[in-house]
C-alpha positions in Angstrom: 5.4 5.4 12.9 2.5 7.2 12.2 1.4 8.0 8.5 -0.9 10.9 7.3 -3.0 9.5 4.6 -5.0 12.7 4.2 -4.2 14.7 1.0 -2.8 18.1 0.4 -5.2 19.4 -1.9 -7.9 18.7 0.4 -6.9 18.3 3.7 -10.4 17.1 4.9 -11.1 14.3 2.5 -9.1 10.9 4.3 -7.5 8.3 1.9 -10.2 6.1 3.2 -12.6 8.5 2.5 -11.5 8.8 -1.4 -10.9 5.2 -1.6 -14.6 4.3 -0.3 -15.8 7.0 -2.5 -14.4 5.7 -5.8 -14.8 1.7 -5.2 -17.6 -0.5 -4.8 -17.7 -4.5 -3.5 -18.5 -7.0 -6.1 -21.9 -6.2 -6.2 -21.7 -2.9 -7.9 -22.5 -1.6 -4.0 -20.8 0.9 -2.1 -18.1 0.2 0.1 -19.2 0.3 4.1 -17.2 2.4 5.8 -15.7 -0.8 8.0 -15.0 -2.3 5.1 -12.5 0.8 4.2 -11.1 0.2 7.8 -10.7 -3.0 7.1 -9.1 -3.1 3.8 -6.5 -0.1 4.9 -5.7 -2.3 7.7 -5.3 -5.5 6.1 -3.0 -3.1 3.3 -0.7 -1.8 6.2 -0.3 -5.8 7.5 -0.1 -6.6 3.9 3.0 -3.9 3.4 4.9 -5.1 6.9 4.6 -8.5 5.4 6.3 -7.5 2.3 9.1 -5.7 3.8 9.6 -8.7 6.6 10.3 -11.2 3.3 12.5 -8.7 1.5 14.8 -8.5 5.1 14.3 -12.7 5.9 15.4 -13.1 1.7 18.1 -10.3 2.1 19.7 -12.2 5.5 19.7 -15.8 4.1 20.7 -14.2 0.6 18.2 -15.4 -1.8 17.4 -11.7 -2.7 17.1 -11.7 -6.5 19.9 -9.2 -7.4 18.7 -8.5 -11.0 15.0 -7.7 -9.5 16.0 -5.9 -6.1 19.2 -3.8 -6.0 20.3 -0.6 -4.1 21.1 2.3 -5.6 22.4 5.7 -4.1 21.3 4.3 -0.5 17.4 3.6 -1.9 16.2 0.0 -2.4 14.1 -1.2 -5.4 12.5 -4.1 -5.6 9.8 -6.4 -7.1 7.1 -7.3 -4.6 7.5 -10.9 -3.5 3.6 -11.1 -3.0 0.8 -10.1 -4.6 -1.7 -7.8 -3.3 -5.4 -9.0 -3.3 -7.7 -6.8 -5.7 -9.1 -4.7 -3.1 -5.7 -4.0 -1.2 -4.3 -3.8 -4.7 -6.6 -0.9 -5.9 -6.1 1.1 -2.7 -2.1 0.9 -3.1 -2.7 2.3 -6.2 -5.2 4.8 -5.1 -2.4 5.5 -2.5 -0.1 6.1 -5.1 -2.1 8.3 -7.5 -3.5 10.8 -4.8 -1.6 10.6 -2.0 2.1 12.6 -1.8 2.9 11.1 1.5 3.4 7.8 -0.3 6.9 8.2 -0.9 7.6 8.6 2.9 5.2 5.7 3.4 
């Protein structure tokens, strides 16, 4: 599945775009524009990751009822990783600006 991380208000401005805009590397420099690629990339592998534990825990039961739960037909749960800073602050940037996330 294909996802459209370009955002309403400006349909010309790319997530990756924004995100390389508004972040720099540990240097204070700007981000390269491979360096966006890469990140968003690594952030979708990071995201199939996440949802592969959640099924494996799920399966063999060690899913952590009081912290993942379904309600209505939705699951919530609490990441089983954590996200390194830089696929960390794009998430959120995902999050903030983007109102595909919710389908993402």
């Amino acid at each position: 599945m294909q996802y459209d991380f370009n955002l309403g208000t400006n349909p010309d401005m790319t997530m990756e775009a924004r995100f390389l805009r508004e972040n720099t590397n540990d240097f204070g420099e700007n981000l390269t524009p491979h360096t966006g690629h890469v990140i968003i990339s690594e952030f979708k592998k990071f995201m199939v990751l996440q949802k592969l534990e959640i099924l494996e825990r799920k399966a063999n039961g060690t899913l952590d009822s009081r912290t993942n739960y379904e309600e209505d037909g939705v699951w919530y749960f609490e990441s089983p990783f954590c996200a390194p800073p830089h696929i960390d602050k794009f998430w959120k940037q995902l999050i903030i600006y983007n109102k595909t996330y919710e389908k993402f």
